[in-house]
C-alpha positions as CSV (number, residue, x, y, z in Angstrom):
1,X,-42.3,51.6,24.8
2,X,-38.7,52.2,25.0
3,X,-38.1,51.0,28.1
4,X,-39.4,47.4,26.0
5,X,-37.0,48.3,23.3
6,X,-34.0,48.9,25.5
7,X,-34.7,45.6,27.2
8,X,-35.3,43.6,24.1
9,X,-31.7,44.7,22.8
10,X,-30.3,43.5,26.1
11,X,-31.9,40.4,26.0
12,X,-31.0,39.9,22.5
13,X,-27.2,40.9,23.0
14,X,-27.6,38.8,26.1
15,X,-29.1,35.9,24.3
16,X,-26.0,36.4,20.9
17,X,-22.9,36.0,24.1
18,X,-24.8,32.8,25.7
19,X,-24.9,31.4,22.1
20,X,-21.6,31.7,21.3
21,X,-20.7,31.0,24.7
22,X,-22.5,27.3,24.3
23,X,-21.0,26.7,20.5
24,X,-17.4,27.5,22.1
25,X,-18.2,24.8,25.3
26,X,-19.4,22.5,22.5
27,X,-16.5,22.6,20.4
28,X,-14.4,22.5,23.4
29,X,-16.5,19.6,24.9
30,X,-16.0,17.8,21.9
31,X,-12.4,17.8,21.4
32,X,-11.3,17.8,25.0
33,X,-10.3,14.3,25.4
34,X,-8.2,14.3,22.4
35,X,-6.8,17.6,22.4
36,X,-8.2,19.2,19.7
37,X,-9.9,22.3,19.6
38,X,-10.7,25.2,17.2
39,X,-9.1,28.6,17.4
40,X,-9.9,30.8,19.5
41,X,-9.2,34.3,17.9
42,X,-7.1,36.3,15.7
43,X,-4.3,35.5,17.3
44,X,-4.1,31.8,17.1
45,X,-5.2,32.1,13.4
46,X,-1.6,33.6,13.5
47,X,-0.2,30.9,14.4
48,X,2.9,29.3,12.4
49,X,4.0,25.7,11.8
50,X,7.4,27.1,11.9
51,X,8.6,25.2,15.1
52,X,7.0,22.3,13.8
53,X,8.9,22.1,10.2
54,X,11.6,22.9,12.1
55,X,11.3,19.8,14.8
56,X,10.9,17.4,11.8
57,X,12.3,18.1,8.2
58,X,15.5,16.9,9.4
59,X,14.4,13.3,9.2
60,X,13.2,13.7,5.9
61,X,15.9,12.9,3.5
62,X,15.6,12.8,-0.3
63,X,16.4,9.1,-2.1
64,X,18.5,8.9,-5.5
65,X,18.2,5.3,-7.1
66,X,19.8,4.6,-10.1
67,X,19.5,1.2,-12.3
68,X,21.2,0.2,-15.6
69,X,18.8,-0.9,-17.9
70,X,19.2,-3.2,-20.9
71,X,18.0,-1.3,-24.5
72,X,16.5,-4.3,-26.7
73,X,17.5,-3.7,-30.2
74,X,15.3,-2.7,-32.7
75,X,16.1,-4.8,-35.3
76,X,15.4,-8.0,-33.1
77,X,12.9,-10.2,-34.6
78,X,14.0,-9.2,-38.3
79,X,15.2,-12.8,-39.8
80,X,17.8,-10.7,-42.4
81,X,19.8,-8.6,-39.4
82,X,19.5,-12.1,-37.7
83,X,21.3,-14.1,-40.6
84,X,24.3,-11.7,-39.2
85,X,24.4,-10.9,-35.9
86,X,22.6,-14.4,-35.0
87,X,19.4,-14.3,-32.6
88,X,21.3,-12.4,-29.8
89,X,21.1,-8.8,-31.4
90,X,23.4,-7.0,-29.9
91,X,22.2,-4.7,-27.4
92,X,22.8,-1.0,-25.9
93,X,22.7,-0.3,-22.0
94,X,22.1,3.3,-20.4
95,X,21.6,4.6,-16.5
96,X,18.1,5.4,-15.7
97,X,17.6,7.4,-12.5
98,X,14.6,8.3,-10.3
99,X,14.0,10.9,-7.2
100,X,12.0,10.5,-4.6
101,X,11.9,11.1,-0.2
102,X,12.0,9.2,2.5
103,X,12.1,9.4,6.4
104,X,14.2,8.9,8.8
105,X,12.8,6.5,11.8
106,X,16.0,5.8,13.9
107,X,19.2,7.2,15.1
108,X,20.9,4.5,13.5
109,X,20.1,5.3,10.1
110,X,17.3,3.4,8.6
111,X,14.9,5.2,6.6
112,X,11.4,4.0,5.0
113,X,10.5,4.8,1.3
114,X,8.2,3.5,-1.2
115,X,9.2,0.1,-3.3
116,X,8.9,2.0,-6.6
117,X,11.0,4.7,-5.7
118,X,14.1,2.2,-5.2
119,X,12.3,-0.6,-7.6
120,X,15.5,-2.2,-9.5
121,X,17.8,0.2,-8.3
122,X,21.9,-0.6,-8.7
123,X,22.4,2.4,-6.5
124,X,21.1,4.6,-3.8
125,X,22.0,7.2,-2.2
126,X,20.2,9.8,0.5
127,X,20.4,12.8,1.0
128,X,19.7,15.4,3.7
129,X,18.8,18.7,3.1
130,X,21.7,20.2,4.7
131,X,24.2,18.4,1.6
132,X,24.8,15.6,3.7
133,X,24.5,12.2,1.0
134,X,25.1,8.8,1.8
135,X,25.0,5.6,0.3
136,X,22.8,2.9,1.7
137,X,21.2,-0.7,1.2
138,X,18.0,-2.2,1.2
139,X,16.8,-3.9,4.0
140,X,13.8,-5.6,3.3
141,X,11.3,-4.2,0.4
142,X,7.6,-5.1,-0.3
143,X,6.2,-4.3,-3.3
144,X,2.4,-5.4,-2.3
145,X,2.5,-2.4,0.1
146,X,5.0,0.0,-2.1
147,X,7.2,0.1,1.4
148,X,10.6,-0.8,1.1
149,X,13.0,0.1,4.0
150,X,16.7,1.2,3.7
151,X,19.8,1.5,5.8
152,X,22.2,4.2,5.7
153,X,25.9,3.3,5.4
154,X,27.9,5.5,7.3
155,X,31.9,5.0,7.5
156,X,32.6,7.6,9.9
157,X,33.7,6.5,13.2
158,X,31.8,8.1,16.2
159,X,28.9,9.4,13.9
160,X,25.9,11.2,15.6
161,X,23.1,9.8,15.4
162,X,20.4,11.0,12.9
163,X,17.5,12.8,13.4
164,X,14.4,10.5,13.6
165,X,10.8,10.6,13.6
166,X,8.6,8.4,16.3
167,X,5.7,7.1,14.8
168,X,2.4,8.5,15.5
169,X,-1.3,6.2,15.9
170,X,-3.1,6.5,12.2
171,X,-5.6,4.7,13.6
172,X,-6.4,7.6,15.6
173,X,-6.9,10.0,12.8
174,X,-10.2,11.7,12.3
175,X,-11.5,13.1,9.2
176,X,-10.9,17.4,8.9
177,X,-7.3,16.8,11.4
178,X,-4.7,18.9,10.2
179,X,-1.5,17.5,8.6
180,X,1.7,18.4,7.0
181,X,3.5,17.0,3.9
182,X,7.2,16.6,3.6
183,X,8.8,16.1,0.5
184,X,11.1,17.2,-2.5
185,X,8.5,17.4,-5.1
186,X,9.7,17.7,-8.8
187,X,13.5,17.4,-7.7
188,X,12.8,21.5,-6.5
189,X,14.5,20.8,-3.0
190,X,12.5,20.0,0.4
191,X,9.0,21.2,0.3
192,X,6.3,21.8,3.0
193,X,2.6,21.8,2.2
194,X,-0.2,21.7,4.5
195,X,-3.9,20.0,4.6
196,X,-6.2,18.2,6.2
197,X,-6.8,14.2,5.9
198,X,-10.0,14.3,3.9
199,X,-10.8,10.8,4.3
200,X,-10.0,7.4,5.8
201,X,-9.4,3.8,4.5
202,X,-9.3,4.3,0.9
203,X,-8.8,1.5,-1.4
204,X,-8.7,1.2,-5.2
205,X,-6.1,3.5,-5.6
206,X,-4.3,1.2,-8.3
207,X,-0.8,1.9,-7.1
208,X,-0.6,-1.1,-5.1
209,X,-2.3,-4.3,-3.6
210,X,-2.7,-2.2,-0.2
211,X,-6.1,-1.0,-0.2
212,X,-6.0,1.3,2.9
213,X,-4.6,4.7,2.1
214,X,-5.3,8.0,4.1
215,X,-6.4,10.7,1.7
216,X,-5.2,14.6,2.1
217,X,-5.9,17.4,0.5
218,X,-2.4,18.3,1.1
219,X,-0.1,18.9,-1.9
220,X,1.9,16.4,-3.3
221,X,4.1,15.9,-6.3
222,X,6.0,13.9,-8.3
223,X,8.8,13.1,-5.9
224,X,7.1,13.8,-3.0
225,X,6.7,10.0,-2.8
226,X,8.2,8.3,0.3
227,X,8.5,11.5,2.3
228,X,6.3,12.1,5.4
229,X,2.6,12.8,6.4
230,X,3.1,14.7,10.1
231,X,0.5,15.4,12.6
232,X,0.3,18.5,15.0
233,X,2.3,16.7,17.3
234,X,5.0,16.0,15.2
235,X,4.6,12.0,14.5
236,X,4.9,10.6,11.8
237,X,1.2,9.0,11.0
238,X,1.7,8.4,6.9
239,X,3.8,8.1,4.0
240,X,3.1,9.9,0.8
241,X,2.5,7.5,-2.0
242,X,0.4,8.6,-4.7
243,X,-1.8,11.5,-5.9
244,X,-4.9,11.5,-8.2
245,X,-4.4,13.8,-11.5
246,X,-4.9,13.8,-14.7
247,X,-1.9,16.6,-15.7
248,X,0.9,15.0,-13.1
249,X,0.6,17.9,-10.4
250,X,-1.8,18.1,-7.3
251,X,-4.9,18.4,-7.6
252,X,-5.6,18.1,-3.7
253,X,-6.2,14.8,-4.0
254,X,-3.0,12.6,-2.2
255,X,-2.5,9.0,-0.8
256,X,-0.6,8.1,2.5
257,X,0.3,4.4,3.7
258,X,-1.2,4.8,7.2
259,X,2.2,4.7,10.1
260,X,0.6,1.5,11.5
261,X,0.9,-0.6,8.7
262,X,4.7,1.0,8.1
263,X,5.7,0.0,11.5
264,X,4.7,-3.5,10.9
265,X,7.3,-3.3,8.3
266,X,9.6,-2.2,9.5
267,X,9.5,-3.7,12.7
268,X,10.2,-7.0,10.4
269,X,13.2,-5.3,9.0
270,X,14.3,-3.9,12.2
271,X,14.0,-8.0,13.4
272,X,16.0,-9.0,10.6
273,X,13.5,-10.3,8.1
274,X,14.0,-9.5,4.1
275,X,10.4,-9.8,3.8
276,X,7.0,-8.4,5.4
277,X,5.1,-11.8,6.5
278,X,1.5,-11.4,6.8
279,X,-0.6,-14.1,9.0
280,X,-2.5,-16.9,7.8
281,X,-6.2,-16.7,8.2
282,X,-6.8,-19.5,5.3
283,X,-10.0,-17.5,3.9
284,X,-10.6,-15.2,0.8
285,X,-12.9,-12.4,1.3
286,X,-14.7,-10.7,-1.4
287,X,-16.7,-6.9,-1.5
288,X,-20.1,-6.9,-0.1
289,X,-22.7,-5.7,-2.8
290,X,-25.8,-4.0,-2.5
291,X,-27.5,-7.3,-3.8
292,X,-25.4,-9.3,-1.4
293,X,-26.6,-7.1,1.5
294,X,-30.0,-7.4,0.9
295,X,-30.1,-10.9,0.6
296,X,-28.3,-11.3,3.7
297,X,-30.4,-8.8,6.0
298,X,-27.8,-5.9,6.2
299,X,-28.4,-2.5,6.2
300,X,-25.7,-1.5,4.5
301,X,-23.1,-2.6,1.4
302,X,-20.0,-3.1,3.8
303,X,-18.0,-5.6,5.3
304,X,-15.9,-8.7,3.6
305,X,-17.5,-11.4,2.6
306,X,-16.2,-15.4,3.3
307,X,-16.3,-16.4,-0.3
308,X,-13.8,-19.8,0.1
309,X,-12.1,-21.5,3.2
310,X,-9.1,-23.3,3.4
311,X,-9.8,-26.8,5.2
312,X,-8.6,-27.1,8.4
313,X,-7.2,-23.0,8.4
314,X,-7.6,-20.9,11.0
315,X,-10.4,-19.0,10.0
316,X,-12.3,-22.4,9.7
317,X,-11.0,-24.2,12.6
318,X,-12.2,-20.5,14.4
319,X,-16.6,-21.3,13.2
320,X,-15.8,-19.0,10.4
321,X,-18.2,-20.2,7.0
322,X,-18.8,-19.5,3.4
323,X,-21.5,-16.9,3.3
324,X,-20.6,-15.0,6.6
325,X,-19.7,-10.9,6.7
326,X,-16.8,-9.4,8.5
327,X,-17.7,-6.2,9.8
328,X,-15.4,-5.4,12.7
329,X,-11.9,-6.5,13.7
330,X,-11.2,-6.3,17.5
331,X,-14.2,-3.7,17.8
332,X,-12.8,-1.3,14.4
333,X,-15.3,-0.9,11.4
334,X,-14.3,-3.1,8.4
335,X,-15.3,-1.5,5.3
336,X,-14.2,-3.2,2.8
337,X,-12.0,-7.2,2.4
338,X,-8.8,-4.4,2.0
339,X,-9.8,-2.9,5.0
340,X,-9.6,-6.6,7.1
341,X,-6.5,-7.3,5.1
342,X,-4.9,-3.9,6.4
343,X,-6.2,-4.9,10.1
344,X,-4.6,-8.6,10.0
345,X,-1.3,-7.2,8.8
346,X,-1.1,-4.8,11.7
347,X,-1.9,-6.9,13.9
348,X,0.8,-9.3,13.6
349,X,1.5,-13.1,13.8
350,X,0.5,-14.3,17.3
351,X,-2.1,-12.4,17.9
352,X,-6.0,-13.0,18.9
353,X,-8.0,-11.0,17.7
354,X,-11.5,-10.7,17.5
355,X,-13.9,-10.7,14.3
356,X,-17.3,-9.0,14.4
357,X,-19.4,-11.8,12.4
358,X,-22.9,-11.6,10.4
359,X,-23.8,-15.2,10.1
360,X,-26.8,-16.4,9.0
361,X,-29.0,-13.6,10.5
362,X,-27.3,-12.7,13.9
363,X,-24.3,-11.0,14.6
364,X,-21.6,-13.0,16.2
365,X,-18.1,-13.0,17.5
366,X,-15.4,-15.0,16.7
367,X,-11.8,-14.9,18.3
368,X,-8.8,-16.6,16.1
369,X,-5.1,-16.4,16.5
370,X,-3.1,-15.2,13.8
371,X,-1.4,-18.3,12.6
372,X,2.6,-17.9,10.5
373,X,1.9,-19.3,6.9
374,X,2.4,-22.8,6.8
375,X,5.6,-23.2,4.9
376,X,5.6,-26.6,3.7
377,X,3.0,-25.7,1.6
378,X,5.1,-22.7,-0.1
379,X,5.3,-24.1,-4.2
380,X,8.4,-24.7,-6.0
381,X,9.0,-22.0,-8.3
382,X,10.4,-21.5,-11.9
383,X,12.0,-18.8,-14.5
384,X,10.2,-19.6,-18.1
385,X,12.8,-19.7,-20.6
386,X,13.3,-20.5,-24.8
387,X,11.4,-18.1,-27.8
388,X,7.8,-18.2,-25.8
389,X,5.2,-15.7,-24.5
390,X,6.0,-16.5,-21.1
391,X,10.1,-16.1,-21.2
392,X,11.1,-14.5,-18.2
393,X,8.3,-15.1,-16.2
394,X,8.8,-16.4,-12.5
395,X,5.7,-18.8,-12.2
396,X,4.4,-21.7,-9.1
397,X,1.7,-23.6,-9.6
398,X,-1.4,-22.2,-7.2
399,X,-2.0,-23.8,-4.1
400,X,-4.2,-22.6,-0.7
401,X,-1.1,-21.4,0.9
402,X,-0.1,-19.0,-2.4
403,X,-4.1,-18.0,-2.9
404,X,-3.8,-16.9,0.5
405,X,-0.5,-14.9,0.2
406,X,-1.8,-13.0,-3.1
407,X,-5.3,-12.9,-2.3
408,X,-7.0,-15.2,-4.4
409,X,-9.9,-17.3,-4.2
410,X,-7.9,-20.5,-2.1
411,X,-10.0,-22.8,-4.8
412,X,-8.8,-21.1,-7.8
413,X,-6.5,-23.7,-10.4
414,X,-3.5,-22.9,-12.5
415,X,-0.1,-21.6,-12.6
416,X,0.5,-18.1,-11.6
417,X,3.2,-15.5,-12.1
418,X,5.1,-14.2,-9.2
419,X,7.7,-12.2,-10.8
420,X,8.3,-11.2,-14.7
421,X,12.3,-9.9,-15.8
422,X,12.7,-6.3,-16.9
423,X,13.1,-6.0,-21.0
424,X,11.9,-9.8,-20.6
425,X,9.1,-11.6,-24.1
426,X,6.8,-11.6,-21.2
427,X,7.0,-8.6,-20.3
428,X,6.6,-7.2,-23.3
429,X,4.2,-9.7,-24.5
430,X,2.0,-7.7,-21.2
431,X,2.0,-10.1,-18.8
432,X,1.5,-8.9,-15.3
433,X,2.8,-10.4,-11.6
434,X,-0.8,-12.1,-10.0
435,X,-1.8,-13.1,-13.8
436,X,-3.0,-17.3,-13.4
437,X,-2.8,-19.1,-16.2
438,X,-5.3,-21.1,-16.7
439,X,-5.8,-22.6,-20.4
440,X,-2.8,-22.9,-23.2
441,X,-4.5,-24.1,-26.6
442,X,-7.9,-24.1,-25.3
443,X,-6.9,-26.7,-22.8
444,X,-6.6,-26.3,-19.1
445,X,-3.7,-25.7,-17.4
446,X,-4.5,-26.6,-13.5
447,X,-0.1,-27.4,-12.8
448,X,3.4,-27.0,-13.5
449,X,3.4,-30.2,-15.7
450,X,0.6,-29.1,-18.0
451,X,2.4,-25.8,-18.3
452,X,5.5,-27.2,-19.6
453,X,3.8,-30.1,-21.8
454,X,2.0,-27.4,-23.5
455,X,5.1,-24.6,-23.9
456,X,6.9,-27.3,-25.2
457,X,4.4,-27.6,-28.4
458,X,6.0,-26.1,-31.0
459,X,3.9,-23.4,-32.6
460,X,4.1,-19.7,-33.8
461,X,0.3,-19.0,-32.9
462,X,-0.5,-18.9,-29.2
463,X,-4.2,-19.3,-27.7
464,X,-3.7,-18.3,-23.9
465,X,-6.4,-17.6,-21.6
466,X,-5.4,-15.8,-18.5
467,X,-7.5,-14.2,-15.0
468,X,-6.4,-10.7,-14.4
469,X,-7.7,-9.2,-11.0
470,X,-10.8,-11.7,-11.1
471,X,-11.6,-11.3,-15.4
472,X,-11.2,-13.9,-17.5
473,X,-9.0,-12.3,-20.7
474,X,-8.8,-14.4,-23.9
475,X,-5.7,-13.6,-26.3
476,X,-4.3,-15.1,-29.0
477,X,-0.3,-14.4,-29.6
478,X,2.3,-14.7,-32.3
C-alpha cells in the first residue's frame, strides 16, 4: 500500500513538471515568430525599462505654442454704447498659451505633434528635457487627423544632429503588448508611464475625424498629447492624443494615432506638401447595422457599407455598387467605414490595392488603384461677411470631389463650411467646420448663389436648417 502511495506522488509530481513544461513550450510556441514571450522567473520580473527610457526620451521634446487672441467686448450689441464708440467696440487682446509633447523623427529636426496642441499658434517653441529650447515652424498640419508636423530652427552652424525615433509597424500590434508613454503631463516635466495596448482600431473617440486610434491602459495626461507611444523595441508605433475621463486625469483609458498613419504624414511633409492628400476612391461608406447584416446574409455587424458612388470614380469604374460590404483591404479586417478610411490613407496615392467585397451573396475581390483627387473639381471658396449668422465662415458649395474629401454622402446638396474665424458671429452663433447648409427661410439652399440671394434678405429673425454629422438640426436665430 505504500509502495502505491509513493508511486502515485511520483507520478503526480511527474505529471505537475510535464504540465508546466507543455504551458511554457506553448507560450513559447506561440510567441516564437514574433519575439514575444512571457517571463520566465523572478528574475526577469526584475527587469527594468531603464535602458529603454534611456535609448528614447531624448527624442521627446515638450511643445510651447502661444496665440494672441482677440477679447470681443462686452458691451457689443448694446445700441447706447454703440451710439459712442460706433459698431466696432473697441476691443482688448491677451496671449493665450498651451503645453503639450512631441517627438522627434529625424536628425534634422522635425518633430510630429498633434494639430490642437499648435492650433492658431503665433509662436512655438520646443524644448528638450536637457533645457535645450528652440523655435520652430510648421510644416504641414492636418486637423482631420489632429497631426501637424514641425521643423526646428536651428542657427547654430555645425549643429549635431538630434536624437530621433524610427518608426515602428502599428499594424503589427496585438492586443495585451506592452508599451510605454512619453510625455510631460500637466506641465510636471518628462514623464514615463507604462501599459499595455488594450485594444485596436477604435473609432468614435470625438477628438477628431480619424477613427482609428490604439487604446492603452497606459497613463496619460493633460499635456501628454503629442508625445510618444514606444514598443519594447524602442520604435515609435503611436502618438498620444486623447484620454477618456470624466475629472481630466487618467483613468487608464488613452488614445494613440497608430505610427502608420503618422508616417503618411509626414512623409508628405518631408516631400514638401502643406497638406496630407488622401486618395480618391469616389464612394461614401456608411456603418453596417445589425439590421443591415441580416438582410444581407452576414454573420456579423462589420464592414463599410457602399451607400453612394461617384460616376465614373474609381471605386465604380473598379465593379464596386451601392449595396456592397467592405470587409478586408489587401487581406486586413475592416471593421468599421473609419477603419477603410484609415487603410486608404496609408496606403497612399498610386497604389492597388485589393478590397475584400460582399456583393449580392458571395464574397468577391476587387483591385483599384488609388487615384490623386481630381482637382478641377475642387469648388471655389468664400469668407461670409456683413451683420449675419454665418460671418466669418469659410464656405464652397458641395460637390463629389468635396463629399469625398470630408466624407459625405457624394449626393448630398448644399453649401458647406470648411473653416469658421476665431471670436468670429459664426462662431459664436455655434456653427461648426463639416456643418451643410441646406435650407435659409425654409427654402433650399443646394449653391453658392442661393446662399448669397438669401443672406442678402434683410431680416433680424433667421430660420436656418443645417446637417451636423448626418442629423438634420432646425434653429431659428436672431
Amino acid at each position: 500500500m505504500k509502495n502505491l502511495i509513493s508511486v502515485a506522488h511520483f507520478l503526480t509530481r511527474r505529471a505537475i513538471v510535464v504540465l508546466a513544461i507543455m504551458i511554457a513550450g506553448l507560450g513559447t510556441t506561440a510567441h516564437a515568430q514574433q519575439g514575444k514571450r512571457l517571463p520566465s522567473g523572478q528574475q526577469e520580473l526584475k527587469m527594468s525599462f531603464a535602458p529603454l527610457v534611456k535609448q528614447t526620451s531624448e527624442a521627446v521634446v515638450n511643445v510651447y505654442a502661444e496665440r494672441q487672441v482677440q477679447q470681443r467686448s462686452p458691451f457689443a450689441g448694446d445700441p447706447f454704447f454703440e451710439r459712442f464708440f460706433g459698431r466696432q467696440m473697441p476691443n482688448r487682446s491677451e496671449r493665450q498659451s498651451s503645453l503639450g509633447s512631441g517627438v522627434v523623427i529625424d536628425e534634422s529636426g522635425i518633430v510630429i505633434t498633434n494639430n490642437h496642441v499648435i492650433e492658431g499658434a503665433d509662436d512655438i517653441k520646443v524644448a528638450f528635457s536637457n533645457g535645450r529650447e528652440y523655435s520652430s515652424r510648421i510644416l504641414l498640419k492636418d486637423e482631420s487627423v489632429d497631426i501637424a508636423i514641425l521643423q526646428i530652427q536651428d542657427d547654430r552652424r555645425n549643429s549635431p544632429g538630434f536624437k530621433a525615433l524610427s518608426f515602428g509597424d502599428s499594424d503589427a500590434l496585438e492586443v495585451g503588448d506592452i508599451v510605454l508613454a512619453i510625455g510631460n503631463p500637466f506641465g510636471v516635466g518628462q514623464t514615463v508611464t507604462s501599459g499595455i495596448v488594450s485594444a485596436l482600431a477604435r473609432n468614435q473617440v470625438g477628438v477628431s475625424d480619424f477613427g482609428f486610434f490604439i487604446q492603452t491602459d497606459a497613463a496619460i495626461n493633460p499635456g501628454n498629447s503629442g508625445g510618444a507611444l514606444i514598443d519594447m523595441n524602442g520604435n515609435l508605433i503611436g502618438i498620444n492624443t486623447a484620454i477618456f475621463s470624466r475629472s481630466g486625469g487618467s483613468n487608464g483609458i488613452g488614445f494613440a494615432i497608430p505610427a502608420n498613419m503618422v508616417r503618411a504624414v509626414t512623409t508628405a511633409a518631408i516631400g514638401g506638401d502643406d497638406t496630407f492628400v488622401r486618395p480618391f476612391i469616389g464612394a461614401t461608406f456608411e456603418t453596417v447595422t445589425s439590421d443591415i447584416a441580416e438582410a444581407l446574409g452576414l454573420n456579423r455587424a462589420i464592414g463599410a457599407l457602399v451607400s453612394s458612388l461617384i460616376p465614373g470614380g474609381p471605386a465604380q469604374a473598379a465593379g464596386l455598387r451601392e449595396g456592397d460590404v467592405v470587409f478586408a483591404f489587401n487581406g486586413q479586417p475592416i471593421q468599421h467605414p473609419d477603419a477603410l478610411g484609415y487603410r486608404l490613407a496609408t496606403a497612399g496615392i498610386g497604389s492597388v490595392v485589393e478590397l475584400g467585397v460582399h456583393s449580392r451573396g458571395r464574397n468577391r475581390g476587387v483591385r483599384i488603384r488609388l487615384a490623386e483627387p481630381p482637382r478641377q473639381l475642387a469648388p471655389q471658396t468664400q469668407v461670409i461677411s456683413g451683420r449675419v449668422p454665418f460671418a466669418g465662415a469659410e464656405v464652397a458649395e458641395l460637390n463629389a470631389y468635396l463629399a469625398d474629401q470630408l466624407r459625405l454622402p457624394v449626393n448630398r446638396k448644399g453649401v458647406v463650411i470648411l473653416d469658421i474665424e476665431r471670436g468670429s458671429r459664426a462662431q459664436r452663433y455655434g456653427f461648426k467646420k463639416g456643418d451643410v447648409i441646406t435650407s435659409l427661410f425654409n427654402r433650399p439652399v443646394t449653391s453658392m448663389v442661393e446662399l448669397e440671394r438669401a443672406l442678402n434678405r434683410a431680416t433680424s429673425l433667421w430660420r436656418i436648417e443645417i446637417i451636423r454629422d448626418g442629423r438634420r438640426i432646425r434653429q431659428i436665430l436672431r
